[in-house]
Structure formats: structure tokens, C-alpha cells
KOLGUTI-691090 format. One record per residue (C-alpha): residue in one letter; residue number from 1; x, y, z. Coordinates in nm, 4 decimals. Layout:
<sites>
   lumdo   marmi       east      north         up
       A     NUM          X          Y          Z
...
</sites>
This chain:
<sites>
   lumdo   marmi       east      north         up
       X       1     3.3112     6.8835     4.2930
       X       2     2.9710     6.8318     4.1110
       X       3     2.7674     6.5144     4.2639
       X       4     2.4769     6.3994     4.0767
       X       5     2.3372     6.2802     4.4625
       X       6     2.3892     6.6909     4.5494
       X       7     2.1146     6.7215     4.2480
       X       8     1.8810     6.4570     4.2659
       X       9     1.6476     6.3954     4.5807
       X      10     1.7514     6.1310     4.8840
       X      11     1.3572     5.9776     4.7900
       X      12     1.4284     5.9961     4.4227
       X      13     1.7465     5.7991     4.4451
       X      14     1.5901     5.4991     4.6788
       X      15     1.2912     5.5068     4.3979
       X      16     1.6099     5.4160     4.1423
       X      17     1.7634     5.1694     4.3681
       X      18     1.4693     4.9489     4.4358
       X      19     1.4028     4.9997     4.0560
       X      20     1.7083     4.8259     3.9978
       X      21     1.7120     4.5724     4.2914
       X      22     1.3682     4.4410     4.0947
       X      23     1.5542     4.4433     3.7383
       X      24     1.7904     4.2621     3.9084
       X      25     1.5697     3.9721     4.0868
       X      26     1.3957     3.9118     3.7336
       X      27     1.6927     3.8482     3.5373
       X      28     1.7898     3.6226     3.7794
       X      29     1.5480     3.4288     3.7874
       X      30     1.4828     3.4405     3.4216
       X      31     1.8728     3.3187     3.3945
       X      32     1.7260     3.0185     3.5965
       X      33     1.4441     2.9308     3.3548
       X      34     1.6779     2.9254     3.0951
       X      35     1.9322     2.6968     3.2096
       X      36     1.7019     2.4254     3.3473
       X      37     1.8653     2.1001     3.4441
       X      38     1.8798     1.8633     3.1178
       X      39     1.9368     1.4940     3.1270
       X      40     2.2010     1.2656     2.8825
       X      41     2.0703     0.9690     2.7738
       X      42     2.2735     0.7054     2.6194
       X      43     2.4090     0.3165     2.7089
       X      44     2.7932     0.2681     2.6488
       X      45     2.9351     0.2164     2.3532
       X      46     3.1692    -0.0579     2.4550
       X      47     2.9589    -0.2404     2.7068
       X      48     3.0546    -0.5529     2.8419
       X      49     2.7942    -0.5384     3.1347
       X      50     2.5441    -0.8903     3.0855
       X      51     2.1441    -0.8215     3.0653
       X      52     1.8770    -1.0474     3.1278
       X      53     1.5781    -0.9222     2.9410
       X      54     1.1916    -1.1058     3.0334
       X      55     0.9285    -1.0290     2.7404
       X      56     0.5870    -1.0941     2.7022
       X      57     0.3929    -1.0434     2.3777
       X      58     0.0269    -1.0181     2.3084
       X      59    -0.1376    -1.0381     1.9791
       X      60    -0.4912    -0.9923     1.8572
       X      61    -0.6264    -0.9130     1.5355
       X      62    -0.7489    -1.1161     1.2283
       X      63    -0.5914    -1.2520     0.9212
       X      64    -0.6871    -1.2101     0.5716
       X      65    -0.6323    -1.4942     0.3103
       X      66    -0.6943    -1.4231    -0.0591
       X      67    -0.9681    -1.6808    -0.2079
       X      68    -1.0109    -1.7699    -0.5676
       X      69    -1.3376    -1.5388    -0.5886
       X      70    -1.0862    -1.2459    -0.5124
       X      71    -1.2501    -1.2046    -0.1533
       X      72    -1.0411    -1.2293     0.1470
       X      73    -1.1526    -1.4784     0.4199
       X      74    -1.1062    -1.3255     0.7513
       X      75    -0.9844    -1.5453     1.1005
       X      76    -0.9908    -1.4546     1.4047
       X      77    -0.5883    -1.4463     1.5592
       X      78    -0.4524    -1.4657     1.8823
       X      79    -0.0893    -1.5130     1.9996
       X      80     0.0314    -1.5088     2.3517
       X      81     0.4114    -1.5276     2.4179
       X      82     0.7054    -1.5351     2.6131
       X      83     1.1045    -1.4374     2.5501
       X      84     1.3661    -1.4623     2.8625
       X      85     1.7001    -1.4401     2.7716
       X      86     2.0591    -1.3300     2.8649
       X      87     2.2157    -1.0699     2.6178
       X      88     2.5633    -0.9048     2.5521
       X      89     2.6711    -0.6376     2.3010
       X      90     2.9297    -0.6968     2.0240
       X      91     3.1276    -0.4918     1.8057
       X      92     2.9193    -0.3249     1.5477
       X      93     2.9640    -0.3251     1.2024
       X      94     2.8724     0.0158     1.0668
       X      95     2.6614     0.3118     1.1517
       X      96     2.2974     0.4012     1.2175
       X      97     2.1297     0.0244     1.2137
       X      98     2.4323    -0.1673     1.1469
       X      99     2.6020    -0.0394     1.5416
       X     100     2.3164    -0.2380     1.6913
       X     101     2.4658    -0.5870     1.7670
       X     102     2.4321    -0.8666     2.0269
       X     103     2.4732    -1.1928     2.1392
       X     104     2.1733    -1.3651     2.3042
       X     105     2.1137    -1.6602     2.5113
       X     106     1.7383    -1.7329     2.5348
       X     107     1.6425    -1.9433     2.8257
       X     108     1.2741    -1.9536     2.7080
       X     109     1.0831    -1.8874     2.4253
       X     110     0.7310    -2.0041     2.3621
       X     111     0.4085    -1.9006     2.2119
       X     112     0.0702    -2.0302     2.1885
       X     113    -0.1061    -1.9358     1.8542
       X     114    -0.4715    -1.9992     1.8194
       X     115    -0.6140    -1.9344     1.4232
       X     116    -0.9960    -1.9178     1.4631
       X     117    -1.0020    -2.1968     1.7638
       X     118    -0.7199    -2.3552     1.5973
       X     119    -0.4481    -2.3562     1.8753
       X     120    -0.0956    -2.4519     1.8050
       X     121     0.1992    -2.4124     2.0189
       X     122     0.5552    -2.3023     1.9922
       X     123     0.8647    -2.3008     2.0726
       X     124     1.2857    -2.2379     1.9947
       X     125     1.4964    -2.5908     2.0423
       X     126     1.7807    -2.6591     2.2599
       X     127     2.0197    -2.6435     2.0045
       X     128     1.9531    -2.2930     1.8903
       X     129     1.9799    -2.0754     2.2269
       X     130     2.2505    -1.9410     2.1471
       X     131     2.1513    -1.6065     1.9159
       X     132     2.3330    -1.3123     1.6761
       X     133     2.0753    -1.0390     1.6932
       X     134     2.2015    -0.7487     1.4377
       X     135     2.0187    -0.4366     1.3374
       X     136     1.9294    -0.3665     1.0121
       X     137     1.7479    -0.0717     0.8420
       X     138     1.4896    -0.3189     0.7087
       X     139     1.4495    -0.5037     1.1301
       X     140     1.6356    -0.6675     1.3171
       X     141     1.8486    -0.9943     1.1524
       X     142     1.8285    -1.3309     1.4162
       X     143     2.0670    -1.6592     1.3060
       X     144     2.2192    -1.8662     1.5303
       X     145     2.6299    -1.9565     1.5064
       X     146     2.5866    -2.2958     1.6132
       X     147     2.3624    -2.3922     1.2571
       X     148     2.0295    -2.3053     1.0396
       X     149     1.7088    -2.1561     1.2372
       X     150     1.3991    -2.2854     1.1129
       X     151     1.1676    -2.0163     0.9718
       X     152     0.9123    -2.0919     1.2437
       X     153     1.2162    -2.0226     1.5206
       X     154     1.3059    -1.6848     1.3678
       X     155     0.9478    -1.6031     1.3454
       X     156     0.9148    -1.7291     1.7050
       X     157     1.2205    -1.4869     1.7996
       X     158     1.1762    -1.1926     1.5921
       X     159     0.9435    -0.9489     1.8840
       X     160     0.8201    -0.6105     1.7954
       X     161     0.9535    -0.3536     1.9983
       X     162     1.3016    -0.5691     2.0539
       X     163     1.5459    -0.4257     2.3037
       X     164     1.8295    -0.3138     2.0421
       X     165     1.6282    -0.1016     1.8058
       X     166     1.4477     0.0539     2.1378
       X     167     1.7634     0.2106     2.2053
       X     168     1.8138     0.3961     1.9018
       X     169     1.4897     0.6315     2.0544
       X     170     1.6909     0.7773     2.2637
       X     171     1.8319     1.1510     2.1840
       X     172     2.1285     1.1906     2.0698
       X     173     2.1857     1.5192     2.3192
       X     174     2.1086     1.6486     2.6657
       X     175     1.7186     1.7095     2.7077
       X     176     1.5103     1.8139     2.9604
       X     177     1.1541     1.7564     3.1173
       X     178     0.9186     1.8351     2.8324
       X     179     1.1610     1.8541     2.5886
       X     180     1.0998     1.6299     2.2666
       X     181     1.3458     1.5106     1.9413
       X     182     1.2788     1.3748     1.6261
       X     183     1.5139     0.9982     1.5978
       X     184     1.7081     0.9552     1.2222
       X     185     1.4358     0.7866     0.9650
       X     186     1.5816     0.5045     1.0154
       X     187     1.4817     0.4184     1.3668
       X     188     1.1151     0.3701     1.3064
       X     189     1.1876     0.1329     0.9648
       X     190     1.4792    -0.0570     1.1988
       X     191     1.1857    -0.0932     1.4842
       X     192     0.8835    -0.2260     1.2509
       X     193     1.0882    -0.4121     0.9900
       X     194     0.9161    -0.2601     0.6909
       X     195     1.2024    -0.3309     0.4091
       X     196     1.0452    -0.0208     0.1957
       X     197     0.9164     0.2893     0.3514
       X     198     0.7366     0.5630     0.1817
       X     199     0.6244     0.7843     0.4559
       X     200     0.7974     0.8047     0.8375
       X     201     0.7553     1.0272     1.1734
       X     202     0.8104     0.9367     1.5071
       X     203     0.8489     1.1790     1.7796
       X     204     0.9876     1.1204     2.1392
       X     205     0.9491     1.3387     2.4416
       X     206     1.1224     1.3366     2.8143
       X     207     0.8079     1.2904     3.0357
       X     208     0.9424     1.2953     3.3576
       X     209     1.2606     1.2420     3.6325
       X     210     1.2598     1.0999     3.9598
       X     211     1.4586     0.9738     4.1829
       X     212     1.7408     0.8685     3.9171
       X     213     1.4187     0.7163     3.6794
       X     214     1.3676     0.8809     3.3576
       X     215     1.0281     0.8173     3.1631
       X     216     0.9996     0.8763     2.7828
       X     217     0.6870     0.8083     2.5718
       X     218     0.7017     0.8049     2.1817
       X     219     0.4954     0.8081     1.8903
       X     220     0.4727     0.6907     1.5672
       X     221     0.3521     0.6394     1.2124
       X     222     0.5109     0.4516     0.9042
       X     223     0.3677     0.3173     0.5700
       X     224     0.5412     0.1250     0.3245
       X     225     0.5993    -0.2573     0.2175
       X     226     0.7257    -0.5873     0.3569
       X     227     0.7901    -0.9190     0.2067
       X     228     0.5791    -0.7281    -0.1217
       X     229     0.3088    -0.5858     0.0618
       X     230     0.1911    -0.2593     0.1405
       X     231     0.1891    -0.1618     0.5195
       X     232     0.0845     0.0847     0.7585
       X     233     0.1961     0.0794     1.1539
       X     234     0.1410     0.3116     1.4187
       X     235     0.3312     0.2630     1.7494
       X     236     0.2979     0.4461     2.0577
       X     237     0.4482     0.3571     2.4157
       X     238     0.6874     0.4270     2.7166
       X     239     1.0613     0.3130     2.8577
       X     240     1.2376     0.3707     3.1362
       X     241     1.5591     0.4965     3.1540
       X     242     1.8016     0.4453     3.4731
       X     243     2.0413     0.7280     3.5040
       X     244     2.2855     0.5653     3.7368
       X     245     2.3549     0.2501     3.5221
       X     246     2.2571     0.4047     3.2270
       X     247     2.0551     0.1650     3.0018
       X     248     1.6833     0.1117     2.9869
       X     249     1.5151    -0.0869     3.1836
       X     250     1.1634    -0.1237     3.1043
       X     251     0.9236    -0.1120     2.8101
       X     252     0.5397    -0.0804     2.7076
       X     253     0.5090    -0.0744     2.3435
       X     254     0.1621    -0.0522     2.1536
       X     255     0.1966    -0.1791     1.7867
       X     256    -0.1132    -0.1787     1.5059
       X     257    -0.0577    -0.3176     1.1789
       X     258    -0.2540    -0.3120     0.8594
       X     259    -0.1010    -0.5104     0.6089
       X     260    -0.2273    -0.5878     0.2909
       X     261    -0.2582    -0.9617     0.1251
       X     262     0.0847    -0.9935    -0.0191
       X     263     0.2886    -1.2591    -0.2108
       X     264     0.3919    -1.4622     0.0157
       X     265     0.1752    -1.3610     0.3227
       X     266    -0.1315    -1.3138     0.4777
       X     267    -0.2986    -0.9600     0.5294
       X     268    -0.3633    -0.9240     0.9029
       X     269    -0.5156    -0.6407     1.0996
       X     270    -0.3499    -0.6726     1.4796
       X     271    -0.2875    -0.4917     1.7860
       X     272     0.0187    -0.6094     1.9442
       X     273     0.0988    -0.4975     2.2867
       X     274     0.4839    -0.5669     2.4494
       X     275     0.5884    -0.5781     2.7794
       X     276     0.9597    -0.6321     2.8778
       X     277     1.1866    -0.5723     3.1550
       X     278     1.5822    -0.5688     3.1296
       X     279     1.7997    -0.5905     3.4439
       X     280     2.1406    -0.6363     3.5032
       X     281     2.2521    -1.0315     3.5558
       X     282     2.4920    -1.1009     3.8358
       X     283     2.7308    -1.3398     3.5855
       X     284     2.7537    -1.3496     3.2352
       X     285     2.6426    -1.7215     3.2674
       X     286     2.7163    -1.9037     2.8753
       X     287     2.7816    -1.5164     2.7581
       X     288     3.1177    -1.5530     2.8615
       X     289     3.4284    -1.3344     2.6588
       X     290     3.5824    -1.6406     2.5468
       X     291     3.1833    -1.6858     2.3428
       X     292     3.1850    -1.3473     2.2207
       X     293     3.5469    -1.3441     2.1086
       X     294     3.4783    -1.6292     1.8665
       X     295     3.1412    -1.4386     1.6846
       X     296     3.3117    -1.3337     1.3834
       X     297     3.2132    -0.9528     1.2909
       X     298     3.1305    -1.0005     0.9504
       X     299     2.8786    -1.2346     0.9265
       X     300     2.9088    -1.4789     0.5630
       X     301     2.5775    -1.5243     0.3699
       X     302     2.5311    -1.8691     0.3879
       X     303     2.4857    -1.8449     0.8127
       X     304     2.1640    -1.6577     0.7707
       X     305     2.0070    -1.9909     0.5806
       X     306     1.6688    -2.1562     0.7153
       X     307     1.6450    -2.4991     0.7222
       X     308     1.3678    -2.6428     0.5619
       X     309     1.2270    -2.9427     0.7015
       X     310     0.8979    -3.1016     0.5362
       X     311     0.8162    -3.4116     0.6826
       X     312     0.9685    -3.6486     0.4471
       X     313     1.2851    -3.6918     0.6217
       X     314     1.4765    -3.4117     0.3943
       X     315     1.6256    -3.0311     0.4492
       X     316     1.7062    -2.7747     0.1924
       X     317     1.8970    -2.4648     0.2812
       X     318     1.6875    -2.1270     0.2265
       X     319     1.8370    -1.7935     0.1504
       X     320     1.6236    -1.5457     0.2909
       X     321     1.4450    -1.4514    -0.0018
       X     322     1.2791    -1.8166    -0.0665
       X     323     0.9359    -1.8103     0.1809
       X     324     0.7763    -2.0737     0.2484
       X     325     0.4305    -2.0312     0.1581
       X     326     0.1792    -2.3286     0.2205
       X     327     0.3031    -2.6891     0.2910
       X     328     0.0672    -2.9972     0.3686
       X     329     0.1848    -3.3488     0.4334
       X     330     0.1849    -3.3915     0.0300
       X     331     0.3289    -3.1274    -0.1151
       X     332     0.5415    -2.7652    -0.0395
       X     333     0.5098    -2.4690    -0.1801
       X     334     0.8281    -2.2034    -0.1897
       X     335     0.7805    -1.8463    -0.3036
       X     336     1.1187    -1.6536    -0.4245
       X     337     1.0546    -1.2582    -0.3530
       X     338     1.3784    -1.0012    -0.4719
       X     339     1.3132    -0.6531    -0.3459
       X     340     0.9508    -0.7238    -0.2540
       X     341     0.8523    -0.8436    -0.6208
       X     342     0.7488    -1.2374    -0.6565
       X     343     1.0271    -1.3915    -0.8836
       X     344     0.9006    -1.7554    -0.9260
       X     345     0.7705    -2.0295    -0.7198
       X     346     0.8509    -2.3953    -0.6339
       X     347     0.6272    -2.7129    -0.5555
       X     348     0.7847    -2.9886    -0.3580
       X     349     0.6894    -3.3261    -0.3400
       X     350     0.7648    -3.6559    -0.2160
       X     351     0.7339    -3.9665    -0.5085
       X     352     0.7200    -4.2956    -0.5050
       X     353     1.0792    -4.4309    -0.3677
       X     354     1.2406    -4.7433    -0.5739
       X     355     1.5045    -4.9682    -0.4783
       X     356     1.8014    -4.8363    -0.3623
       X     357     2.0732    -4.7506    -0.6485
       X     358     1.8192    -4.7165    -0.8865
       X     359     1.5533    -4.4013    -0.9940
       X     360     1.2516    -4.3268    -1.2034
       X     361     1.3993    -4.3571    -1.5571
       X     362     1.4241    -3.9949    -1.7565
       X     363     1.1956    -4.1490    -2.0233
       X     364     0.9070    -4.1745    -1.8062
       X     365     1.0052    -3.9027    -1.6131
       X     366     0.9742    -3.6301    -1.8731
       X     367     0.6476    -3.8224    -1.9946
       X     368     0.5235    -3.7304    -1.6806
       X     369     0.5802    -3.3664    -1.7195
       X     370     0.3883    -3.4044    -2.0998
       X     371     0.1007    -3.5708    -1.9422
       X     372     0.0536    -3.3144    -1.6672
       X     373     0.1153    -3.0196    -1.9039
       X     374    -0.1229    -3.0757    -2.1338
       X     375    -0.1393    -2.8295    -2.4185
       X     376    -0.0331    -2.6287    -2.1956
       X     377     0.3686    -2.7313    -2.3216
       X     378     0.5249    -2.5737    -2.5832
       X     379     0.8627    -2.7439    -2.6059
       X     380     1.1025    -2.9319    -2.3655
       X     381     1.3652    -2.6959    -2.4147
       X     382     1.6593    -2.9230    -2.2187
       X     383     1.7294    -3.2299    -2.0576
       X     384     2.0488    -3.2764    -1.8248
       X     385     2.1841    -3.4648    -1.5339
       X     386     2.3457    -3.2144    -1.2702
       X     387     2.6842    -3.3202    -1.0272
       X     388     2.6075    -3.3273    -0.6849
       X     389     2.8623    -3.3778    -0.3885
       X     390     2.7144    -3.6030    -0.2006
       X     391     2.6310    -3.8736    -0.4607
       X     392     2.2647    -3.7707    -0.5582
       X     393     2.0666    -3.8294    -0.8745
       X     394     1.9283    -3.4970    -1.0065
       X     395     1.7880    -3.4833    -1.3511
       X     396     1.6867    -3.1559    -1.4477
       X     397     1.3841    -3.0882    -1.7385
       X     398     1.3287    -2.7226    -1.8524
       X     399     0.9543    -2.6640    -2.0562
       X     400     0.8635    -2.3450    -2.2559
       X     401     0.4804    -2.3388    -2.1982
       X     402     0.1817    -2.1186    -2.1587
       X     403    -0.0027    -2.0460    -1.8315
       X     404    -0.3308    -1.8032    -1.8318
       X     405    -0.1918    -1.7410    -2.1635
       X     406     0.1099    -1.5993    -2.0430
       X     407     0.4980    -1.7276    -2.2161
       X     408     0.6237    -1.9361    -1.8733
       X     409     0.9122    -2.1563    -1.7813
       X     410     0.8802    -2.4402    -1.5711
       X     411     1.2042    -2.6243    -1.4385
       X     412     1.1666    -2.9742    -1.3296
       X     413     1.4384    -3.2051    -1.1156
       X     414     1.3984    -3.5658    -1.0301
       X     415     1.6268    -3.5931    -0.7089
       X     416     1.6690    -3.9707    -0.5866
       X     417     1.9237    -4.0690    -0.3186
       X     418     2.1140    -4.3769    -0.2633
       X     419     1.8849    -4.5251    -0.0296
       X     420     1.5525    -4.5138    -0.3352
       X     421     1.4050    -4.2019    -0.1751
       X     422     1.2751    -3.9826    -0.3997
       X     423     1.1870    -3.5814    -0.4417
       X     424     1.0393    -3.3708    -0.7275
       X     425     1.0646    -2.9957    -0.7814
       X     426     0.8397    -2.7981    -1.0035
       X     427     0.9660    -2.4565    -1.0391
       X     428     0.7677    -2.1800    -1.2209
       X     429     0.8345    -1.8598    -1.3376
       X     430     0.7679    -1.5876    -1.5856
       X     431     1.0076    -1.5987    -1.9067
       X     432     1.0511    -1.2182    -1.8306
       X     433     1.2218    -1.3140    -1.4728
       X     434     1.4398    -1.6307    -1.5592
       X     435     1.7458    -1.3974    -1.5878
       X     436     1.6452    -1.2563    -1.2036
       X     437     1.5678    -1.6540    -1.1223
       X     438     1.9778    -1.6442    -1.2337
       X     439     1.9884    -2.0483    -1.0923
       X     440     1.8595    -1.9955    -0.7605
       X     441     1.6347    -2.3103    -0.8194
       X     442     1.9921    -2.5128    -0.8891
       X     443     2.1294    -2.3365    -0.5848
       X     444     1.8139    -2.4361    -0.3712
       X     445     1.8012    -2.7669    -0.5214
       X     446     2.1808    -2.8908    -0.4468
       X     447     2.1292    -2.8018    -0.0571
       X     448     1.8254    -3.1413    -0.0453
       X     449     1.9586    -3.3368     0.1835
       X     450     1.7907    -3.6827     0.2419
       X     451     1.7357    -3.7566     0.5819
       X     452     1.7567    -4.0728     0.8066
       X     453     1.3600    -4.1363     0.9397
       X     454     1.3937    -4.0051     1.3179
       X     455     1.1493    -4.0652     1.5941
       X     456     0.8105    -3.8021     1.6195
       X     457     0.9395    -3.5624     1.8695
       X     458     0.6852    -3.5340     2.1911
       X     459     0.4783    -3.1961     2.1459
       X     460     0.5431    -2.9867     2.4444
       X     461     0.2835    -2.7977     2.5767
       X     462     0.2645    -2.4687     2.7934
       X     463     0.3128    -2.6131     3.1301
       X     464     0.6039    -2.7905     3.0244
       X     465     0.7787    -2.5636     2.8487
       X     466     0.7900    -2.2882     3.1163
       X     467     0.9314    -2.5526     3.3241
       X     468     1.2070    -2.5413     3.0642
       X     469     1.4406    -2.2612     3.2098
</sites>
């Protein structure tokens, strides 16, 4: 029979052989490059592990403050501070942002501020440990369930580079060393807090694996506006990833912000640099089931109020679109933003108090309002006496006028309490915005509450508070 090895040389076929032996080695090993080993990356849905999380925050930068000559005036800024707590996830209520949830227990939180040598210090109160952190597109959403935060507590507890929106970096499939992903659009926004963005990238990339300990680094850059004013933030940094336990369990986060002179809010120029590690706690300690169980999912409207306190021994309830913008020992001023734009304003003062049962009569109350107008009144426009639940005297004024030569309304309420205390509220705003004003001043103005005269609390200072845990 015919043989092809009968026709082709014994040295020709071994040249064929070791041909193919090599052919064969290569695509081997090129099968090997192809299939390197990747890495999944994720913490469990449904977690009901307990984490104790220790953060440290760094600050430095200046502030700018607008000036009636139209300059800013620049001061020098520097913030130093310190979160500990205990944290355990809840039930989300939606996708992208809205999955992130949690229930905190902070066992410290504290920061020293100094304003060009002027040093204050901070920090949350007993009563309000207890935290709902919940991720938003816009940041990350703080109240507490047990009453109203303060707006200097939520600005005390609201950290860039917070543990819940950290975890939305990571991919969303298997990677591997060197490999890098693009996170959704809304990760960066969720992980600055800008509430408007108008231009977004952040990249990620898997740096390196060792001994169970995955390193990524990411990148970023986002402009856009917060409470009305236009922002740009780049943020670059690292976190570690374990792969046994799966969750991440260290950060470094560089943060720059330039932020405009807005509204209701300084423009600042900062560097802030964040530092936290997140282990696993041996007991759930106060983040027990029976706590979580009773955090409803849906959270009502009227839990995410500030309280208010001035110190004139009253509280009003603040949605979260009244700021507080400047407040001395005389007088408070309250800035109403909707969708960044400035709506109307309010001045609070405290008035002379009269005998108890009685109040400044409306006669010379509205003659007050003429004699600080000027010609600057048009018309009193109404007069009325409003209901309130707890047995208050509000008379409300409203004044057509001209300010800068621009048509205005300003709302005026006399509020007066049983005891002879007494409140005023000046409220200003555009007459092209009092349909988007749609009573908010009413709404904000039914929540005073008078106040019995409590004792100055004793200022804590650094050394005592970290002896606080």
C-alpha cells in the first residue's frame, strides 16, 4: 500500500515533527495568557455581618466670602476630624444609589475647625448616635430615627469618601491584575454630593493581589453644582479589598474642591485627604436585629427635618431646602434654595417679650413694618391671625414693595407664646417666586416652638471628647 513515510525522508519527517511540537508549545502557552486568573469583587447583598469603621479627615484650603465691593475675602481653613462607628446594612429601597443603605452607631465624632486662627470645636450629641445613612444620586442622606439632627451634626457626619458610596467602585464583573472599568455616572455624583452634574469620568483599575488582599486605585473628575453653585472635584485614591470576607477594608481618598461663592455658601478651595479602616466587630453591640427590624424602609419626609436652635430658647423644623445662612446672637438669617435656585429668604429675631397672655398689639405692629419700609412699601396687601396647635399668637402681615427697584413681597409674623416671649419673621422674596414660595414660610413658621431657658451646656474640648467612647 502507498505510505507517504515510504516517500518522504526519515530527516524530513523529524524536521515536521519538531515543527509541530513548537506550534504546539506556543499555543499553549498563548491559551495561558489568555485565560489569566481574574478576581470577583463584590460585598453581599443581604449582609447581616456588623462593621466597625475608624475615620479620620483632614481639611485644608481657604474660604471665599462675597463682600459688598463684589471681591471675595479669602480665610485660611483647617479641619481635623474623627468618625468611629458601628454599621449594619438594611434593605434597600431601589437601584443604583437608592441599594446603598445602613444603620450606624457612631461612638465618636468630633472635629476641630480653625477659620483664620479662629478655632471652634465639634461634635454629634448623645442622643443622636444612632444613624440612617442612605445613598442618594445627589450624596449620601444622614437623619437619625430617634429625632431632628442639627445642621451642624449632619455637617459634622456627612465625610467625603463615606464607606457606602466607596462600594459602588467596585466592578460589576470578574477582573484581573491591570485590568480597569468605567463605574455607572452615578457613582462619582453619589460619592461628591454634587446635586447637578454636567460633566463625569472616573476610572478604576485592579492594581494588585496578594495573599487574599486586593488593591484598587481610582480616578476622577466631576463639574457641576451644589446647594446653587458651580463645582469642580477631582478625586484620586486606593482601597483594599479582602477576598476571603469579601468587603473592603481600607481607604485613602484624595478630594480637591473648587467651589464657587454660591447662595447660601461660601466658595472654598480645599484639599481633603480621608483615611478609614473597616473591620469586622465581634457583636453587633446596639445594632442588634430587633434595632434594624424597627427602621421602617420608606423613610416619611418630615424625619429628614433639622432642628433649628438660635439661642433664644426656640426650634423650628427645617426641610432640607431652608439653609441656614448667617446667625448672630440678634438675628437669623434662612435661605430657601429649590433645585439649586434661591427662592426667598427669612430674618429671625427675638423682640421685646410682654407679660404673659398678652402681645405687641397688630396696630403697632404693622406700624412697625411702615416705619422700617420706608418708601420702600407699596401696599399692605393682608392682615390675618393664623391657628396654631399649640396655643400660639401668630399674626401674619403681607407688603407689596420695591427693593433695588425690583416688585418684592415681604411676609411678616408676630409669634408670641403664652409665657410673653416673643419672635418676628421677615420673609422676602421676588413677586416672580411667591407661587414656588407656595407657603413654605407658614409651614416653617407653625414648627416655632418656644422653649423653656435650659442651663449653658459645658463646651467639650478635644481631650475630653476622645475620652467619650
Amino acid at each position: 500500500m502507498f505510505s507517504l513515510s515510504t516517500v518522504i525522508p526519515s530527516r524530513v519527517r523529524y524536521s515536521c515533527c519538531l515543527t509541530v511540537s513548537l506550534i504546539t508549545v506556543c499555543l499553549l502557552s498563548g491559551t495561558q495568557s489568555v485565560y489569566a486568573e481574574t478576581y470577583e469583587f463584590s460585598e453581599p447583598i443581604k449582609d447581616s455581618r456588623t462593621y466597625k469603621v475608624d475615620s479620620t479627615i483632614k481639611v485644608e484650603g481657604q474660604l471665599e466670602t462675597a463682600i459688598k465691593t463684589g471681591k471675595a475675602r479669602t480665610l485660611k481653613l483647617d479641619v481635623e476630624g474623627k468618625l468611629q462607628y458601628l454599621e449594619r446594612k438594611l434593605p434597600g429601597t431601589g437601584r443604583d444609589a437608592e441599594a446603598l443603605r445602613s444603620l450606624r452607631y457612631y461612638e465618636l465624632a468630633t472635629a476641630t475647625i480653625d477659620v483664620q486662627g479662629q478655632k471652634t470645636f465639634a461634635r454629634g450629641r448623645d442622643k443622636h448616635r444612632m444613624i440612617v445613612a442612605e445613598g442618594k444620586p445627589e450624596g449620601l442622606s444622614l437623619h437619625s430615627p430617634i429625632g431632628p439632627l442639627m445642621p451642624s451634626e449632619l455637617e459634622l457626619l456627612n465625610s467625603p469618601g463615606d464607606c457606602l458610596p466607596v462600594s459602588a467602585l467596585l466592578p460589576n464583573s470578574d477582573v484581573e491584575v491591570g485590568e480597569t472599568w468605567t463605574p455607572d455616572q452615578w457613582v462619582l455624583q453619589s460619592l461628591t454630593g454634587l446635586e447637578a452634574v454636567l460633566k463625569s469620568e472616573l476610572t478604576c483599575k485592579l492594581e494588585s493581589v496578594k495573599d487574599e488582599l486586593a488593591v484598587i486605585s481610582f480616578k476622577g473628575n466631576i463639574e457641576g453644582a451644589t446647594v446653587g453653585a458651580q463645582t469642580e472635584i477631582a478625586v484620586t485614591g486606593k482601597f483594599q479589598f479582602r477576598l476571603n470576607d469579601h468587603f473592603i477594608s481600607h481607604l485613602e481618598l484624595e478630594q480637591t474642591e473648587d467651589r464657587s461663592v454660591g447662595s447660601v455658601s461660601p466658595g472654598m478651595k480645599v484639599t481633603a485627604k480621608v483615611n478609614w479602616d473597616r473591620t469586622l466587630a465581634a457583636a453587633p453591640g446596639p445594632l442588634t436585629d430587633e434595632v434594624l427590624a424597627a427602621i421602617p424602609l420608606e423613610t416619611k419626609p418630615e424625619s429628614k427635618f433639622l432642628s433649628f436652635e438660635p439661642p433664644w430658647n426656640i426650634q423650628l423644623l427645617l426641610p432640607r431646602d431652608w439653609y441656614v445662612f448667617h446667625q448672630t446672637n440678634q438675628v437669623a438669617v434662612l435661605r430657601l434654595l429649590d433645585k439649586g435656585s434661591l427662592i426667598a429668604q427669612a430674618n429671625i429675631s427675638k423682640i421685646a417679650s410682654v407679660k404673659p397672655g398678652s402681645h405687641t398689639s397688630e396696630e403697632q405692629f404693622q406700624q412697625d413694618i411702615r416705619t422700617s419700609l420706608g418708601d420702600k412699601l407699596i401696599k399692605i396687601l393682608k392682615a390675618e391671625n393664623l391657628a396654631s396647635a399649640d396655643g400660639k399668637y401668630i399674626h401674619r402681615v403681607t407688603v407689596a414693595g420695591k427693593a433695588n427697584e425690583v416688585p418684592v413681597q415681604w411676609i411678616y409674623y408676630l409669634c408670641a407664646a403664652p409665657s410673653g416671649k416673643q419672635i418676628s419673621f421677615v420673609f422676602t422674596v421676588d413677586n416672580k417666586l411667591v407661587d414656588q414660595l407656595n407657603n413654605r414660610d407658614t409651614d416653617l413658621v407653625l414648627s416655632l416652638k418656644f422653649l423653656e431657658a435650659q442651663p449653658a451646656p459645658v463646651q467639650a474640648g478635644p481631650t475630653e471628647a476622645s475620652e467619650r467612647k
